[in-house]
C-alpha positions in Angstrom: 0.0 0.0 0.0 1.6 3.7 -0.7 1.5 5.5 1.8 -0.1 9.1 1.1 1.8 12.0 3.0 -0.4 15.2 1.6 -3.7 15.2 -0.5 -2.6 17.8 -2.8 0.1 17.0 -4.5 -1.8 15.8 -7.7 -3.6 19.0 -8.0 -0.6 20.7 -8.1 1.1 19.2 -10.4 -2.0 19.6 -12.3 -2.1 23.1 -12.2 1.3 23.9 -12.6 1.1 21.4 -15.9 -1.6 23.9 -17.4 0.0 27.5 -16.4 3.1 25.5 -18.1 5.3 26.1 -15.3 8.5 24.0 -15.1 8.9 22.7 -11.2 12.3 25.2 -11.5 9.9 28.0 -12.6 6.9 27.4 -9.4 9.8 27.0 -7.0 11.0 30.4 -8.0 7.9 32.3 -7.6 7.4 30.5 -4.4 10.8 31.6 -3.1 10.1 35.1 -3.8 7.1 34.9 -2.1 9.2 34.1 1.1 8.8 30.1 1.1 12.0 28.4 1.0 11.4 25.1 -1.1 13.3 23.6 -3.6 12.8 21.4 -6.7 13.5 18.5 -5.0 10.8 19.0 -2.1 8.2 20.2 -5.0 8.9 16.9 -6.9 8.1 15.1 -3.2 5.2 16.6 -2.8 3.9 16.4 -6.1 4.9 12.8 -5.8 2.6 12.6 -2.6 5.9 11.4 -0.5 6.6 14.7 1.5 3.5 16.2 3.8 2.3 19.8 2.6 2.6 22.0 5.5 -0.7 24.5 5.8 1.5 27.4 5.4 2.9 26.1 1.9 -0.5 25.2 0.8 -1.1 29.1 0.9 1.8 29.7 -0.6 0.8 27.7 -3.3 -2.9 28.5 -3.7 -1.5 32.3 -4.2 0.8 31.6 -7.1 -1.7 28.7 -9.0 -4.2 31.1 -8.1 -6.5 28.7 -6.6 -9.3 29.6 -4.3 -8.1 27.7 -0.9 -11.5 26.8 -0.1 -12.1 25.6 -3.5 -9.2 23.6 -3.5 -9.9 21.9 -0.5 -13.3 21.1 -0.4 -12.8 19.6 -4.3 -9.5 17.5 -2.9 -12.2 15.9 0.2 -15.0 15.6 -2.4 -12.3 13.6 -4.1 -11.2 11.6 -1.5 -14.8 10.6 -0.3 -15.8 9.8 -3.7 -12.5 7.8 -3.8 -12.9 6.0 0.0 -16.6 5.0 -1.0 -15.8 3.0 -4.1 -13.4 1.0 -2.1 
């Protein structure tokens, strides 16, 4: 079983696929905005294998421009949907 350590990793690899951001090009623009990550703890947590802290999630939602509430109530829709089918 693989063990999940954040449940937002997918949607931001998502988004960053479609603003056509390289993982260099996000980490960048999250640096400036005061969060020190680097491209190796993006690829983790894109990769679901490094948790997302709440203040990164902020971070993030500001640069993807993603609504924080939106993005989390559509991640637990997601996971519901995804625990029920089991």
């Amino acid at each position: 079983m693989k063990l999940c350590r954040n449940l937002f990793g997918d949607i931001i690899k998502n988004k960053r696929v479609i603003l056509n951001l390289s993982q260099e090009e996000l980490v960048a623009k999250l640096n400036l905005l005061g969060l020190e990550i680097n491209q190796s703890d993006l690829s983790r947590i894109e990769s679901l294998k490094r948790p997302l802290y709440d203040y990164e999630l902020y971070c993030f939602c500001k640069i993807l421009d993603i609504n924080i509430d939106q993005f989390i109530s559509y991640d637990m829709t997601t996971l519901l949907s995804e625990i029920t089918m089991k």
